[in-house]
DSSP file (Angstrom, degrees, kcal/mol; ACC not computed):
  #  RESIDUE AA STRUCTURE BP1 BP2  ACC     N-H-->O    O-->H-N    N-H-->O    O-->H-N    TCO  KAPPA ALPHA  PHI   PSI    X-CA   Y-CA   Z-CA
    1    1 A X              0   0    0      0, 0.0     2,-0.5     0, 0.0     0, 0.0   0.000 360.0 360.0 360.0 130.8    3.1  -15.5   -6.3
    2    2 A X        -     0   0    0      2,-0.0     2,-0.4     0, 0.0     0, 0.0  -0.796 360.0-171.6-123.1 133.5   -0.6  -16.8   -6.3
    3    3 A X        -     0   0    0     -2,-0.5     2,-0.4   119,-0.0    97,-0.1  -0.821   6.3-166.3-107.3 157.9   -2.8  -14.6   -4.7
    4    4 A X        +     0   0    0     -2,-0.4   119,-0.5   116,-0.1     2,-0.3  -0.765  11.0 179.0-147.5 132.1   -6.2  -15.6   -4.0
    5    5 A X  E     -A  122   0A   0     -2,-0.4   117,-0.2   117,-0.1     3,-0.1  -0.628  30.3-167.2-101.2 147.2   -9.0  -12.9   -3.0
    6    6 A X  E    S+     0   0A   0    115,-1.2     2,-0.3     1,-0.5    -1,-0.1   0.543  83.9  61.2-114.9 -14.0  -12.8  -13.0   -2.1
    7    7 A X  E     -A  121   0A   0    114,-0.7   114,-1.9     2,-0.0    -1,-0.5  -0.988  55.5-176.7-130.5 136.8  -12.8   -9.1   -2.4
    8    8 A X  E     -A  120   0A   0     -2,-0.3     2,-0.7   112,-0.2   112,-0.2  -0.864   8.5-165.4-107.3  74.9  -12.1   -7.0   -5.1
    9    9 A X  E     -A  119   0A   0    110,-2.0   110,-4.3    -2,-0.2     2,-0.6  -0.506  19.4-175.7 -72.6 125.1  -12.2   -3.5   -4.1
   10   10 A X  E     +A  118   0A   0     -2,-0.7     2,-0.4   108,-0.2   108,-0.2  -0.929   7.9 177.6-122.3 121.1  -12.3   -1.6   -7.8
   11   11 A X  E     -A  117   0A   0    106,-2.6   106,-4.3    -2,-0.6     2,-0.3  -0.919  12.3-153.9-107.8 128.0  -12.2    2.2   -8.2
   12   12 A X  E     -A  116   0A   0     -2,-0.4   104,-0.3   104,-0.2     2,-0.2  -0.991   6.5-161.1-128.2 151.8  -12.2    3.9  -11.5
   13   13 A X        -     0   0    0    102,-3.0   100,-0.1    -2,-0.3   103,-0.1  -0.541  19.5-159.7 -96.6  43.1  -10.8    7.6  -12.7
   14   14 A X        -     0   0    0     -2,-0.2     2,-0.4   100,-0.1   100,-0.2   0.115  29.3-164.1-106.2 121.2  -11.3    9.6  -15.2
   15   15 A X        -     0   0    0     98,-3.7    98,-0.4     2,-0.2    -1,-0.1  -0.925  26.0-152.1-112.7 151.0   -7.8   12.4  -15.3
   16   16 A X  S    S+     0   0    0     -2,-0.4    96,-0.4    96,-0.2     2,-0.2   0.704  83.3  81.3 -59.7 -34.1   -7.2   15.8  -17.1
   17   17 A X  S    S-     0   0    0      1,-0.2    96,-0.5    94,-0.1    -2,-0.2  -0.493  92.3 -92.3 -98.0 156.0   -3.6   14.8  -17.1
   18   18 A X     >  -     0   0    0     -2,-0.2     4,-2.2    94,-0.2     5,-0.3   0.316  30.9-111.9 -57.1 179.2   -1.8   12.3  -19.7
   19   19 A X  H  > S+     0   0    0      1,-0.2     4,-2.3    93,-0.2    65,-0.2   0.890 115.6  55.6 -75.2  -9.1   -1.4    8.8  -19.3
   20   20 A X  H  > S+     0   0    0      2,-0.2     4,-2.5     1,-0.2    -1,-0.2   0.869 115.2  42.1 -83.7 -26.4    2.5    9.0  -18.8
   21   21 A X  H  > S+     0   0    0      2,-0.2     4,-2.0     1,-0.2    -1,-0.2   0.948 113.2  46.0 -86.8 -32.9    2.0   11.5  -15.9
   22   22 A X  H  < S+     0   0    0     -4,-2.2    -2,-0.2     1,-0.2    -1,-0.2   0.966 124.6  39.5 -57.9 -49.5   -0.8   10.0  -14.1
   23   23 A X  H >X S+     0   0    0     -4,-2.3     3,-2.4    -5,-0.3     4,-0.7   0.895 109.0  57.5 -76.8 -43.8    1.3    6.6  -14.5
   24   24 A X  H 3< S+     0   0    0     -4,-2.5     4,-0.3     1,-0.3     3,-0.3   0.815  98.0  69.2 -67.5 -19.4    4.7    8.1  -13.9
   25   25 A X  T 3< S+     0   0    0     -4,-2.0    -1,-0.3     1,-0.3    -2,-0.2   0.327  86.5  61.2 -89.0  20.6    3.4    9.3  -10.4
   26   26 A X  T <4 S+     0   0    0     -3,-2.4    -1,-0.3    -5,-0.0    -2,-0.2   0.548 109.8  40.4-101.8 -12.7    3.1    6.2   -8.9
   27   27 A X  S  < S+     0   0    0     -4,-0.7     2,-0.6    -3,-0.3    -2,-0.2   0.236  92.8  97.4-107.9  22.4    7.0    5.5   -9.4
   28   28 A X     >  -     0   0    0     -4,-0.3     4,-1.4     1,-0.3     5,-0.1  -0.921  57.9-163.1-110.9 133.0    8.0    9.0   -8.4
   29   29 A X  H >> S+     0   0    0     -2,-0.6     3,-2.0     2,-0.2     4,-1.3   0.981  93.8  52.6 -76.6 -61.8    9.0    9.1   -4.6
   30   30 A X  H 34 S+     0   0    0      1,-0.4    -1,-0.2     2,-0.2    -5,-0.0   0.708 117.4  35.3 -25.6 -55.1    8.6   13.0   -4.9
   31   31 A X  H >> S+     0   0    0      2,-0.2     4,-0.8    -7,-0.1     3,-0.6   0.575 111.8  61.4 -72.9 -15.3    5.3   12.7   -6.2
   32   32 A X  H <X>S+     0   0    0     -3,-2.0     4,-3.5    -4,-1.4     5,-0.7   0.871 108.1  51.5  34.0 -75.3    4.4    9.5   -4.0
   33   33 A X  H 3<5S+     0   0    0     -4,-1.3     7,-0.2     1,-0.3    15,-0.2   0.455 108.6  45.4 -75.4 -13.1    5.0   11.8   -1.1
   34   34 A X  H <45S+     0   0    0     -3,-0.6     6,-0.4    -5,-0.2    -1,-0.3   0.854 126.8  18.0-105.4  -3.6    2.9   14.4   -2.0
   35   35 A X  H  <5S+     0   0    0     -4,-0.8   108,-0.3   -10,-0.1    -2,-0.2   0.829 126.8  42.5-100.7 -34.3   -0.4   12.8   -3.1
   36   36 A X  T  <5S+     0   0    0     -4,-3.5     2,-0.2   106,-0.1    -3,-0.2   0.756 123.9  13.3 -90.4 -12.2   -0.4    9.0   -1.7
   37   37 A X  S > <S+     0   0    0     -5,-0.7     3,-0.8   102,-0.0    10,-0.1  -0.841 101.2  19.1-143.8-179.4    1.1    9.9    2.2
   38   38 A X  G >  S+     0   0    0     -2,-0.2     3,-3.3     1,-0.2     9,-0.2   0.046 108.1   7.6  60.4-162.9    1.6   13.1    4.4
   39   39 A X  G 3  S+     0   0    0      1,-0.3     3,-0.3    -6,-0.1    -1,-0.2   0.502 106.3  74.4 -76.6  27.9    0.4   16.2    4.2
   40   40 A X  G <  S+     0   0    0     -3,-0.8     2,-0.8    -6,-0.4    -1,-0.3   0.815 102.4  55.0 -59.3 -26.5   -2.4   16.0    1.6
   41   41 A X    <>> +     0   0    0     -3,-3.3     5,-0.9     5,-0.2     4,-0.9  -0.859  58.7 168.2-126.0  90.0   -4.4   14.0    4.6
   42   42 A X  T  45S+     0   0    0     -2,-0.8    -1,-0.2    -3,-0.3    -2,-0.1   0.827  75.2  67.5 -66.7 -29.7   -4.4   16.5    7.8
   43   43 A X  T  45S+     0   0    0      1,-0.2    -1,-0.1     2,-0.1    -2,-0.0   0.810 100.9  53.8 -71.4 -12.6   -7.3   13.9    9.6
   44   44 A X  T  45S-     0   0    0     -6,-0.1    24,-0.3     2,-0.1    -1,-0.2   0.981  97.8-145.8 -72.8 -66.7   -4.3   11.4    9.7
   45   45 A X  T  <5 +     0   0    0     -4,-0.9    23,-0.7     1,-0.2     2,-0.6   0.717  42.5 169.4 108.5  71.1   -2.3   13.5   11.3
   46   46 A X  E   < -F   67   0B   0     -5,-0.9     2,-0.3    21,-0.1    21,-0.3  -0.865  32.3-154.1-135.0 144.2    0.5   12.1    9.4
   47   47 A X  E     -F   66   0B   0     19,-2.3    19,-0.5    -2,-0.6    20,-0.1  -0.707  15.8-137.8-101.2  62.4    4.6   12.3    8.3
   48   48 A X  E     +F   65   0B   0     -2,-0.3    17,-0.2   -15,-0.2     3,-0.1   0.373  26.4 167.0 -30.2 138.5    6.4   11.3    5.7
   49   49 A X  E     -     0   0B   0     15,-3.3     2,-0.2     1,-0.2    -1,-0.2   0.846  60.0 -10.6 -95.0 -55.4    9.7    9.8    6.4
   50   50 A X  E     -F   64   0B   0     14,-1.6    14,-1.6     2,-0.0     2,-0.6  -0.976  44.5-160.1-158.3 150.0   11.1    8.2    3.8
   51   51 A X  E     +F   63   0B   0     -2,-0.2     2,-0.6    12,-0.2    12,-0.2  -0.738  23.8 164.1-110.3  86.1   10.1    6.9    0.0
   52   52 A X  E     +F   62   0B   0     10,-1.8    10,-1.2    -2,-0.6     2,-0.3  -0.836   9.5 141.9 -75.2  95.0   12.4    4.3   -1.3
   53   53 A X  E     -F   61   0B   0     -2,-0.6     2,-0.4     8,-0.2     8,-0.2  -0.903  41.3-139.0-149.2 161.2   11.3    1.9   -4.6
   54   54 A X        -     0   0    0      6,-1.2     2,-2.9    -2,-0.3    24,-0.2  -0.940  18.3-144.3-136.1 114.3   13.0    0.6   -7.5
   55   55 A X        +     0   0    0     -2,-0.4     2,-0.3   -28,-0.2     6,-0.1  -0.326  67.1  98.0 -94.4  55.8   10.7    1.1  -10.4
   56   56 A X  S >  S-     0   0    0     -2,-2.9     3,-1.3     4,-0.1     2,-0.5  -0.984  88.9 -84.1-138.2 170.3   11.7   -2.3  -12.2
   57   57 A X  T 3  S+     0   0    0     -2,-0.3    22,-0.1     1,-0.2     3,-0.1  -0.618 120.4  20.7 -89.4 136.7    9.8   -5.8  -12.1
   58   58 A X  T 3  S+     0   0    0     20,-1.0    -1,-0.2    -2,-0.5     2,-0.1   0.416 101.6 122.0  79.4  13.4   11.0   -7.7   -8.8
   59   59 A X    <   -     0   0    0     -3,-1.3    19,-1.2    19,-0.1    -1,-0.5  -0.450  51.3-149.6 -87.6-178.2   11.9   -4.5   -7.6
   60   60 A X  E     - G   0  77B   0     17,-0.2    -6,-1.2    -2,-0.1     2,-0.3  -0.919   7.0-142.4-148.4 170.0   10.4   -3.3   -4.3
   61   61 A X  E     -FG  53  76B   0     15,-2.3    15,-1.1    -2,-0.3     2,-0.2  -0.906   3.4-165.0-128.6 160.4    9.3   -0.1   -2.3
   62   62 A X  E     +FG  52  75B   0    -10,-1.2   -10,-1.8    -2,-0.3     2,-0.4  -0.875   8.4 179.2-128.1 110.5    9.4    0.8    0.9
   63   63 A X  E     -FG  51  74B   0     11,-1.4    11,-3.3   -12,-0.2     2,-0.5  -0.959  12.5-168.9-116.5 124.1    7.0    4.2    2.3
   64   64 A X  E     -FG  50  73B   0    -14,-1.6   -15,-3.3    -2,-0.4   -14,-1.6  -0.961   6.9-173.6-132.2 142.5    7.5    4.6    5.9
   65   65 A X  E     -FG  48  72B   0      7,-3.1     7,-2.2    -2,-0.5     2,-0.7  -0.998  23.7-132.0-131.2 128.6    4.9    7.2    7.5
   66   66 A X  E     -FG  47  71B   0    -19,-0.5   -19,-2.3    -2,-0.3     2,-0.4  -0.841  25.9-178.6 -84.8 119.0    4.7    8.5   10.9
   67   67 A X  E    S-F   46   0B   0      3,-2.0   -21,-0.1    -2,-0.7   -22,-0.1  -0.981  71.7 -40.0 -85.9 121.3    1.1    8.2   12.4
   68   68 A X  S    S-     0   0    0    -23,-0.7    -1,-0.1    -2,-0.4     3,-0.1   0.791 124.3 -40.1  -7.8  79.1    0.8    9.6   15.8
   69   69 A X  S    S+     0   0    0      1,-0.2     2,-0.3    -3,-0.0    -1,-0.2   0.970 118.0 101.5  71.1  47.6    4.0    8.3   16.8
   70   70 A X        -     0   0    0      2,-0.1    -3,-2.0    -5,-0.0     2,-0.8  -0.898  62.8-139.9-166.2 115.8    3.9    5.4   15.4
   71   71 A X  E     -G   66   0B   0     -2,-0.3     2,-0.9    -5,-0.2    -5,-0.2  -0.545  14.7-169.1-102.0 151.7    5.8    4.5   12.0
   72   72 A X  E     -G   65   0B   0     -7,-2.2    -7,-3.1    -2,-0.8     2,-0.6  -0.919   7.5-157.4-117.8 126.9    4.2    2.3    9.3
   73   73 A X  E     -G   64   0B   0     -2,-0.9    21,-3.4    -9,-0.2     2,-0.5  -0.893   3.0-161.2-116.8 102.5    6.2    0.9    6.3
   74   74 A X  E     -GH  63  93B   0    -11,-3.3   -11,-1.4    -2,-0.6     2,-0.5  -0.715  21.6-178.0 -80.2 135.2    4.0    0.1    3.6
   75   75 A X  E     +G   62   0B   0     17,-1.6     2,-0.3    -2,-0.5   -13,-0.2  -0.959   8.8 157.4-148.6 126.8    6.3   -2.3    1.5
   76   76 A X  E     -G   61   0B   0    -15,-1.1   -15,-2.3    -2,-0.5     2,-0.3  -0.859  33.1-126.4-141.4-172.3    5.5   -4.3   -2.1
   77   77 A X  E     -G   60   0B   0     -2,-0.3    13,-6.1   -17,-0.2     2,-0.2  -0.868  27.1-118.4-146.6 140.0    7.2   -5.7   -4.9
   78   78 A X  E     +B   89   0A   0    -19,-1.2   -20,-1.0   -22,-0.4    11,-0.2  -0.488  31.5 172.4 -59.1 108.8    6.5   -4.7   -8.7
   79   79 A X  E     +     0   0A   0      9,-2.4     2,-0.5     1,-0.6    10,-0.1   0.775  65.4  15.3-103.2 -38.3    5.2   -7.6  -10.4
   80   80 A X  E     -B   88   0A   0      8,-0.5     8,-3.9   -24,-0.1    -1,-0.6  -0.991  56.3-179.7-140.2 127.9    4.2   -5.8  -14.0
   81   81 A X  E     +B   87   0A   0     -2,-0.5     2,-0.3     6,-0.2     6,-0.3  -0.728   9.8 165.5-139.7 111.3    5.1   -2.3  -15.6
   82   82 A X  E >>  -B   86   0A   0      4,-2.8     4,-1.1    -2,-0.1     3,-0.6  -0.713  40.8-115.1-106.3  65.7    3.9   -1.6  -18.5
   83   83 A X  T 34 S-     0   0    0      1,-0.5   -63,-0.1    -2,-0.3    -2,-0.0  -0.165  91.1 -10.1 -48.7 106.5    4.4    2.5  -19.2
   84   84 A X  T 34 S+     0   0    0    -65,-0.2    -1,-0.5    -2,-0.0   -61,-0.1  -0.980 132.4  55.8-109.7   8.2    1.9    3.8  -19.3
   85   85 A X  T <4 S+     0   0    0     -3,-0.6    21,-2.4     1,-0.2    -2,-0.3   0.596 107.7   8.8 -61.2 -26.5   -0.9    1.3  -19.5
   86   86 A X  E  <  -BC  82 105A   0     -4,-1.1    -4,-2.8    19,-0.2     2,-0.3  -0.904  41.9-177.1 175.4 136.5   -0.4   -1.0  -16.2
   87   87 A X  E     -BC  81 104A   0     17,-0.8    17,-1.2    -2,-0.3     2,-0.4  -0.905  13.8-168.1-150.0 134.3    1.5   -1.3  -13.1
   88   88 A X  E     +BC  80 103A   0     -8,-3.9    -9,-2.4    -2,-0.3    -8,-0.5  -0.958  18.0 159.7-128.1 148.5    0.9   -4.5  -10.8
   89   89 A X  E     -B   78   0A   0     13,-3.1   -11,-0.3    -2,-0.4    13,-0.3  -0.784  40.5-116.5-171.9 133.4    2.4   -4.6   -7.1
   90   90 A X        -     0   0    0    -13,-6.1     2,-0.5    -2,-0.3    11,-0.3  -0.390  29.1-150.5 -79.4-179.4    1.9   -6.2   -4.0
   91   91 A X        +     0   0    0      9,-5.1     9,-0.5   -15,-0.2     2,-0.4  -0.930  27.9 150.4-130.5 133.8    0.8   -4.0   -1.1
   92   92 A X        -     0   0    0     -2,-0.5   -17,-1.6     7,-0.2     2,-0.4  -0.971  44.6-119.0-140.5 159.9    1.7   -4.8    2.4
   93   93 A X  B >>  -HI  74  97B   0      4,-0.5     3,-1.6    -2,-0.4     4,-1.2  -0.996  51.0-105.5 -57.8 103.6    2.5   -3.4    6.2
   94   94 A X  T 34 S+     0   0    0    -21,-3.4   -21,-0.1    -2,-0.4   -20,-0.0   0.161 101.6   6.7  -5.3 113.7    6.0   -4.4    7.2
   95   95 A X  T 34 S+     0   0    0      1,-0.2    -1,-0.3     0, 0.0     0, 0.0   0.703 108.2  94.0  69.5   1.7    5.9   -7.6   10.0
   96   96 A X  T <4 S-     0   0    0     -3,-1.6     2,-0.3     1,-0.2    -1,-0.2   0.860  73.8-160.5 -84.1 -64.7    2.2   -7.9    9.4
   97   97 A X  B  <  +I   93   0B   0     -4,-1.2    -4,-0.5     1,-0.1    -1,-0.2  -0.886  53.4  93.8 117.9-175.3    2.5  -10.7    6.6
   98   98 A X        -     0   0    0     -2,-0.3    24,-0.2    -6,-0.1    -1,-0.1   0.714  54.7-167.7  24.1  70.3   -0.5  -11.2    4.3
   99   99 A X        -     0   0    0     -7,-0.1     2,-0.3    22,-0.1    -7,-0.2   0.005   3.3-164.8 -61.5 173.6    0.2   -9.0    1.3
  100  100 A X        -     0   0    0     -9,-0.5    -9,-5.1    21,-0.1     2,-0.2  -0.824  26.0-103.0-161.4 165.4   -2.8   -8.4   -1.2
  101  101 A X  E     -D  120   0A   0     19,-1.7    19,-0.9   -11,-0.3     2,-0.3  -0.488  14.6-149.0-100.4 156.9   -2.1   -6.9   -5.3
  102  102 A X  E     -D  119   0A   0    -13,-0.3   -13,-3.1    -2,-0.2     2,-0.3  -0.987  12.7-163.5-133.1 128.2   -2.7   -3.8   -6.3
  103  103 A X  E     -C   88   0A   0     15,-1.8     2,-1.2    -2,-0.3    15,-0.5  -0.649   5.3-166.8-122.0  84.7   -3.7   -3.7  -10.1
  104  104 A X  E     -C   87   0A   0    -17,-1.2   -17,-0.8    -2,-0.3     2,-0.5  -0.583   5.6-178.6 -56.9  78.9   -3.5    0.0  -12.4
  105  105 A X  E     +CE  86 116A   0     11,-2.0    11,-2.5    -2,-1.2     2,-0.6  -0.785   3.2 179.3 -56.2  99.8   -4.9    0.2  -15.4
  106  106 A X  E     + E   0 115A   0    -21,-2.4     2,-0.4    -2,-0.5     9,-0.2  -0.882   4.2 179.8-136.8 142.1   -4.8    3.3  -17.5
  107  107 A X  E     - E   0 114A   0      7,-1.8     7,-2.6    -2,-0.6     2,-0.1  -0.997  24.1-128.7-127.5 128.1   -6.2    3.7  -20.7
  108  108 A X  E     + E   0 113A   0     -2,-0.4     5,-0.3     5,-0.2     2,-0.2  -0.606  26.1 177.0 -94.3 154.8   -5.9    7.3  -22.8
  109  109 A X        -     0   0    0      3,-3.2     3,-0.4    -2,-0.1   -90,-0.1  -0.790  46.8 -75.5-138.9-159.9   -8.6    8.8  -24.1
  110  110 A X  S    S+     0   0    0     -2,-0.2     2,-0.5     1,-0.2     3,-0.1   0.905 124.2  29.6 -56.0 -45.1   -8.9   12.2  -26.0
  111  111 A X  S    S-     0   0    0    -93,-0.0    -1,-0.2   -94,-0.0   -94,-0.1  -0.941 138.2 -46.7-119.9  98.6   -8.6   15.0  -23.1
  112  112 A X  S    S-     0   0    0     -2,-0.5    -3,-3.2   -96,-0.4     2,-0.3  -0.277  82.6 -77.1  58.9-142.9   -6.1   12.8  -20.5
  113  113 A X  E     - E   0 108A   0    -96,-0.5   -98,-3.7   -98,-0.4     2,-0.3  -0.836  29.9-114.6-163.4 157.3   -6.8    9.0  -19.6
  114  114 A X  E     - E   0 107A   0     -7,-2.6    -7,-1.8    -2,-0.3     2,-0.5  -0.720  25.6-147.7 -94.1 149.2   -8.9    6.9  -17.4
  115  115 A X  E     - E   0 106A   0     -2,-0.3  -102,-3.0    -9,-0.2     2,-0.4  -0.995   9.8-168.8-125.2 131.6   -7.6    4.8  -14.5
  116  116 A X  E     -AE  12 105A   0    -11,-2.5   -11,-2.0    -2,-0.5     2,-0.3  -0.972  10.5-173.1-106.1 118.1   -8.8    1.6  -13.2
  117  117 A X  E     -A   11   0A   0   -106,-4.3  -106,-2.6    -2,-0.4     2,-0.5  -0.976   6.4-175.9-121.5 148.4   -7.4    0.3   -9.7
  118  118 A X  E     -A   10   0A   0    -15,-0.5   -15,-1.8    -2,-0.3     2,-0.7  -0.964   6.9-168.5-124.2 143.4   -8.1   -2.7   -8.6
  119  119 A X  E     -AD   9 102A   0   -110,-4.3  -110,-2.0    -2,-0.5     2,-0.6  -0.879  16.6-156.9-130.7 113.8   -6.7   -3.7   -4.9
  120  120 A X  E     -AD   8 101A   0    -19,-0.9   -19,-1.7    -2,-0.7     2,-0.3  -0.902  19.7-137.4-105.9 136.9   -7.3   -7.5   -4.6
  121  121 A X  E     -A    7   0A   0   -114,-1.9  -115,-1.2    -2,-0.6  -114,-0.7  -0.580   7.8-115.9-101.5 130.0   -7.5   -8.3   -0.9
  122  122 A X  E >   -A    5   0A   0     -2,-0.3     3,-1.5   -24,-0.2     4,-0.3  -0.053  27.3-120.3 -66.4 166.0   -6.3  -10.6    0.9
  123  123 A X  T 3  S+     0   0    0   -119,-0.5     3,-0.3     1,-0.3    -1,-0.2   0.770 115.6  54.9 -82.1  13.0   -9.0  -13.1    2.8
  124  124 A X  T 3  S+     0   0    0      1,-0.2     3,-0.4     2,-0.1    -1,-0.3   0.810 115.7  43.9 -94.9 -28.5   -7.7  -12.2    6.5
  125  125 A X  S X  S+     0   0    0     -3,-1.5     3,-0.8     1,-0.1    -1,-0.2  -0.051  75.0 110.5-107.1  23.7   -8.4   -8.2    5.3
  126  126 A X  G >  S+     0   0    0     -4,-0.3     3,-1.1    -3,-0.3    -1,-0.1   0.765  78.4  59.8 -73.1 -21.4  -12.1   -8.7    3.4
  127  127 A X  G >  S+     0   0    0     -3,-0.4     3,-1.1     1,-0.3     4,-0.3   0.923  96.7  58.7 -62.9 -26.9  -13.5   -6.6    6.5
  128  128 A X  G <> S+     0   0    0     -3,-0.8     4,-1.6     1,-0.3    -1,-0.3  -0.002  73.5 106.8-101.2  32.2  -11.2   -3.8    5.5
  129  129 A X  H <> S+     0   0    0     -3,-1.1     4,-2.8     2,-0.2    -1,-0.3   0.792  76.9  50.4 -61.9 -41.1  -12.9   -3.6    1.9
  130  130 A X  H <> S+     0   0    0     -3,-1.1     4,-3.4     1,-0.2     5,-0.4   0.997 115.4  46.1 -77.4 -45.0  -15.1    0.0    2.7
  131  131 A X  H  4 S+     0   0    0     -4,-0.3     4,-0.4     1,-0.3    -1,-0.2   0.725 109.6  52.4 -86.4 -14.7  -11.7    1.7    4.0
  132  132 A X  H >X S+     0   0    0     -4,-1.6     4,-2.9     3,-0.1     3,-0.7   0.983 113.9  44.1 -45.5 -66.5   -9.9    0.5    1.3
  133  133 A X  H >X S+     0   0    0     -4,-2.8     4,-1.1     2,-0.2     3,-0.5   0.972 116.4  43.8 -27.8 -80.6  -12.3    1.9   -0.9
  134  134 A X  H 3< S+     0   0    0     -4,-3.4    -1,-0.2     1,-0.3    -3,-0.1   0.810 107.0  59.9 -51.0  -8.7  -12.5    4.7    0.7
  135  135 A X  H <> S+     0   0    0     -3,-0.7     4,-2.7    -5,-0.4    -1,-0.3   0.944 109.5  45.8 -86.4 -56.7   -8.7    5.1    1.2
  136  136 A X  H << S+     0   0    0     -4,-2.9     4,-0.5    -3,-0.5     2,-0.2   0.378  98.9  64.6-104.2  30.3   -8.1    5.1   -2.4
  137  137 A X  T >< S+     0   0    0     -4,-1.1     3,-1.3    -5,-0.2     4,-0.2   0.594 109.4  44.0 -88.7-118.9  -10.7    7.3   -3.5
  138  138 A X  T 3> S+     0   0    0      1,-0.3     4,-2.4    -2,-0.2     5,-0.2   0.158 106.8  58.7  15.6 -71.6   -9.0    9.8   -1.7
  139  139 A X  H 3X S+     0   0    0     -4,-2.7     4,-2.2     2,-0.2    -1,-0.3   0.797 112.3  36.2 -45.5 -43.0   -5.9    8.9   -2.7
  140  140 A X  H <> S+     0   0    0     -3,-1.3     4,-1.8    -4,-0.5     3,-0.4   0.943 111.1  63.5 -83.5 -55.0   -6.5    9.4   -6.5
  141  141 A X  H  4 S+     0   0    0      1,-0.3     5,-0.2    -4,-0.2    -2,-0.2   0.855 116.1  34.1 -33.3 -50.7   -9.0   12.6   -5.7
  142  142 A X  H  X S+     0   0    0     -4,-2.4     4,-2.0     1,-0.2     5,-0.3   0.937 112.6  59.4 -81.0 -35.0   -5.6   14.2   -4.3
  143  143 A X  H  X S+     0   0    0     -4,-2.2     4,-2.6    -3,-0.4     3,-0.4   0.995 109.8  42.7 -42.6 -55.8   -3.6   12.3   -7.0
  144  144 A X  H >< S+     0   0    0     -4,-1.8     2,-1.2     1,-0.2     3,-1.1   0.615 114.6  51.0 -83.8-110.9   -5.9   14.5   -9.8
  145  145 A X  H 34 S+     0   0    0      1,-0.3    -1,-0.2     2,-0.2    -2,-0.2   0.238 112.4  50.7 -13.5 -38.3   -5.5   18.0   -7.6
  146  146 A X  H 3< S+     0   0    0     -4,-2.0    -1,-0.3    -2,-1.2    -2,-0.2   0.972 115.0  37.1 -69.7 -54.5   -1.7   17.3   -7.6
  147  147 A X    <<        0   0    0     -4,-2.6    -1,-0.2    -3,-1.1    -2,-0.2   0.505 360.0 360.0 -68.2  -8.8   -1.3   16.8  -11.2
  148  148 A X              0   0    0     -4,-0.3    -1,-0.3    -5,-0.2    -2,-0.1   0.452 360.0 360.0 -92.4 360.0   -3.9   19.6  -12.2
């Protein structure tokens, strides 16, 4: 799958917690559910439904979220996992189309590991660059509170 992007939104992280937890809690639906959807984000106003994934490469996930009545299924496929250093995946809406990568990078250092994401976007979504950003700075702030 060839992606090609004009925007590269990149965020990086510095956690307390090791790299095998920081890493293992993007392929745990339990953990999934409490830091990346539901009620960690009250301004959403928003509901987990269900977390499905199969944590292997050319496996896929499914996270379906109620937003005021309304469900959204964010849905990718696993291209690279490499435990606990790198996880690659595409990121999508269900019936929308025009998937974009998600790239994790975690490097240990002495007191827990750093994380680098990069979410390369596809070029019909380059408007939506600050609220990516901003969407997953969030996400890892509640990621490092969960794990803490």
């Amino acid at each position: 799958m060839k992606f090609e992007s004009n925007v590269n939104v990149r965020i990086t992280r510095r956690f307390s917690a090791s790299p095998e937890q920081v890493f293992d809690a993007w392929l745990n639906p339990v953990m999934i559910g409490k830091w990346m959807f539901g009620p960690a984000y009250p301004e959403r106003e928003e509901e987990v439904v269900r977390i499905s994934l199969v944590p292997r490469v050319g496996g896929s996930f499914s996270f379906v979220v109620r937003r005021q009545g309304q469900e959204i299924d964010h849905v990718g496929e696993y291209l690279e996992i490499d435990r606990p250093r790198r996880l690659v995946f595409t990121w999508g809406v269900a019936n929308v189309g025009d998937s974009s990568r998600v790239i994790i990078d975690i490097v240990p250092l002495e007191n827990g590991c750093e994380l680098t994401l990069t979410h390369e976007l596809h070029p019909n979504w380059v408007d939506f660059a600050s609220r990516t950003e901003a969407g997953w700075t969030k996400m890892l702030d509640v990621l490092e509170a969960t794990l803490s």
